[in-house]
C-alpha positions as CSV (number, residue, x, y, z in Angstrom):
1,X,6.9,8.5,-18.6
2,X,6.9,12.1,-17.7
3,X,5.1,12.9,-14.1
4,X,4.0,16.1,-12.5
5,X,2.5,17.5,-9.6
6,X,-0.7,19.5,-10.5
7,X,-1.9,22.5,-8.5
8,X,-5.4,23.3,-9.2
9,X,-7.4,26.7,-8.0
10,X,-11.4,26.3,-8.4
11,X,-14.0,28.8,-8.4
12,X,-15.7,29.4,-5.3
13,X,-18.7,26.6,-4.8
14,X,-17.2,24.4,-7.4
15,X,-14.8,22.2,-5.6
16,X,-16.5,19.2,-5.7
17,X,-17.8,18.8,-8.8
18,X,-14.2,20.0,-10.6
19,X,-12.5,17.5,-8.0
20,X,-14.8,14.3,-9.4
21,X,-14.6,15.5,-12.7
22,X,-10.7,15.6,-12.7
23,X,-10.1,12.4,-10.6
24,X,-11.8,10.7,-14.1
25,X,-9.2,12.0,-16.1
26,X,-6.9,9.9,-18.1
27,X,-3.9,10.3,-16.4
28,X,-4.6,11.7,-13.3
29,X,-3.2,9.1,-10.9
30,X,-3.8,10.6,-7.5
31,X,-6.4,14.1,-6.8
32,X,-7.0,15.5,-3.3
33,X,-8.8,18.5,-2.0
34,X,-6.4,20.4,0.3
35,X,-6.4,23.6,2.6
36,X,-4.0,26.2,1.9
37,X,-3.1,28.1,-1.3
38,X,-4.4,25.9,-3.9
39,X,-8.0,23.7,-3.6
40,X,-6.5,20.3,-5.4
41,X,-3.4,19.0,-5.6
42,X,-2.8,16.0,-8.6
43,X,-0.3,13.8,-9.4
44,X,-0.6,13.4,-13.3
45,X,1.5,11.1,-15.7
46,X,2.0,11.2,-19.4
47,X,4.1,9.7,-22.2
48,X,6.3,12.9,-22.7
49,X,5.7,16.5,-22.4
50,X,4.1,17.5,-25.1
51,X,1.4,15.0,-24.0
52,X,1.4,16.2,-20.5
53,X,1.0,19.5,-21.4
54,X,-2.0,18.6,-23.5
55,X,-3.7,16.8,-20.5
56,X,-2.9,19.9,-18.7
57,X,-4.4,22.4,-21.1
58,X,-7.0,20.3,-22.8
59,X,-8.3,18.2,-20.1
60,X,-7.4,19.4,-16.6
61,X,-8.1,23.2,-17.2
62,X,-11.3,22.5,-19.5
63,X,-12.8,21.3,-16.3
64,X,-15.9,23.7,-15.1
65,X,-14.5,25.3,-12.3
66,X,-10.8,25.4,-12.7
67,X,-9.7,29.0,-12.5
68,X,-5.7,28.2,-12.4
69,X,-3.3,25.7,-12.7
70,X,0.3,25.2,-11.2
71,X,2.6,22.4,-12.6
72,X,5.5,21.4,-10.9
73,X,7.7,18.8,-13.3
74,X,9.4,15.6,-11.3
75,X,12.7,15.5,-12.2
76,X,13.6,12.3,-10.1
Protein backbone atom coordinates (compact mmCIF):
# COMPACT_ATOMS: atom_id res chain seq x y z
CA UNK A 1 0.00 0.00 0.00
CA UNK A 2 1.47 3.18 -1.15
CA UNK A 3 0.39 6.46 1.02
CA UNK A 4 0.77 10.17 0.47
CA UNK A 5 0.15 13.31 1.87
CA UNK A 6 -2.00 15.44 -0.50
CA UNK A 7 -1.75 19.27 -0.61
CA UNK A 8 -4.68 20.77 -2.21
CA UNK A 9 -5.04 24.76 -3.38
CA UNK A 10 -8.94 25.68 -4.25
CA UNK A 11 -10.29 28.51 -5.97
CA UNK A 12 -11.42 31.23 -4.06
CA UNK A 13 -15.28 30.55 -2.65
CA UNK A 14 -14.96 26.94 -3.46
CA UNK A 15 -13.51 25.45 -0.32
CA UNK A 16 -16.22 23.73 0.85
CA UNK A 17 -17.83 22.22 -1.73
CA UNK A 18 -14.12 20.78 -3.16
CA UNK A 19 -13.46 19.70 0.63
CA UNK A 20 -16.98 17.40 0.75
CA UNK A 21 -16.48 16.40 -2.65
CA UNK A 22 -12.87 15.08 -1.97
CA UNK A 23 -13.52 13.56 1.54
CA UNK A 24 -15.91 11.01 -0.79
CA UNK A 25 -13.19 9.93 -2.62
CA UNK A 26 -12.03 6.36 -2.77
CA UNK A 27 -9.02 6.52 -1.07
CA UNK A 28 -8.92 9.60 0.64
CA UNK A 29 -8.57 8.45 4.27
CA UNK A 30 -8.23 11.63 6.24
CA UNK A 31 -9.17 15.61 4.52
CA UNK A 32 -8.98 18.83 6.51
CA UNK A 33 -9.32 22.42 5.68
CA UNK A 34 -6.16 24.27 7.00
CA UNK A 35 -4.77 27.97 7.22
CA UNK A 36 -1.57 28.56 5.69
CA UNK A 37 -0.15 27.83 2.16
CA UNK A 38 -2.44 25.29 0.93
CA UNK A 39 -6.52 25.13 1.70
CA UNK A 40 -6.65 21.05 2.35
CA UNK A 41 -4.34 18.86 3.35
CA UNK A 42 -5.25 14.71 2.61
CA UNK A 43 -3.85 11.68 3.51
CA UNK A 44 -4.56 9.32 0.50
CA UNK A 45 -3.77 5.57 0.10
CA UNK A 46 -3.47 3.38 -2.98
CA UNK A 47 -2.34 -0.14 -4.13
CA UNK A 48 0.96 1.24 -5.89
CA UNK A 49 1.83 4.30 -7.67
CA UNK A 50 0.63 4.15 -10.64
CA UNK A 51 -2.77 3.86 -8.94
CA UNK A 52 -2.08 6.64 -6.66
CA UNK A 53 -1.17 8.83 -9.23
CA UNK A 54 -4.46 8.09 -10.97
CA UNK A 55 -6.47 9.02 -7.90
CA UNK A 56 -4.41 12.11 -7.87
CA UNK A 57 -4.96 13.16 -11.47
CA UNK A 58 -8.28 11.64 -12.20
CA UNK A 59 -10.12 12.02 -9.07
CA UNK A 60 -8.60 14.53 -6.70
CA UNK A 61 -7.70 17.21 -9.26
CA UNK A 62 -11.07 16.57 -11.41
CA UNK A 63 -12.70 18.06 -8.35
CA UNK A 64 -14.54 21.66 -9.20
CA UNK A 65 -12.44 23.94 -7.48
CA UNK A 66 -9.01 22.32 -7.21
CA UNK A 67 -6.58 24.75 -8.72
CA UNK A 68 -3.24 22.78 -7.58
CA UNK A 69 -2.02 19.84 -6.02
CA UNK A 70 1.12 18.94 -3.90
CA UNK A 71 1.97 15.26 -3.19
CA UNK A 72 4.38 14.41 -0.70
CA UNK A 73 5.16 10.34 -0.94
CA UNK A 74 5.61 8.41 2.74
CA UNK A 75 8.45 6.65 2.60
CA UNK A 76 8.14 5.12 6.21
Amino acid sequence: MVKAFVFVNIEASKHYEAFEKIKQIEGVREAHIVTGLHDIILLAEAESIKALGELIVKKIQGVPGVSRTVTCIAVD
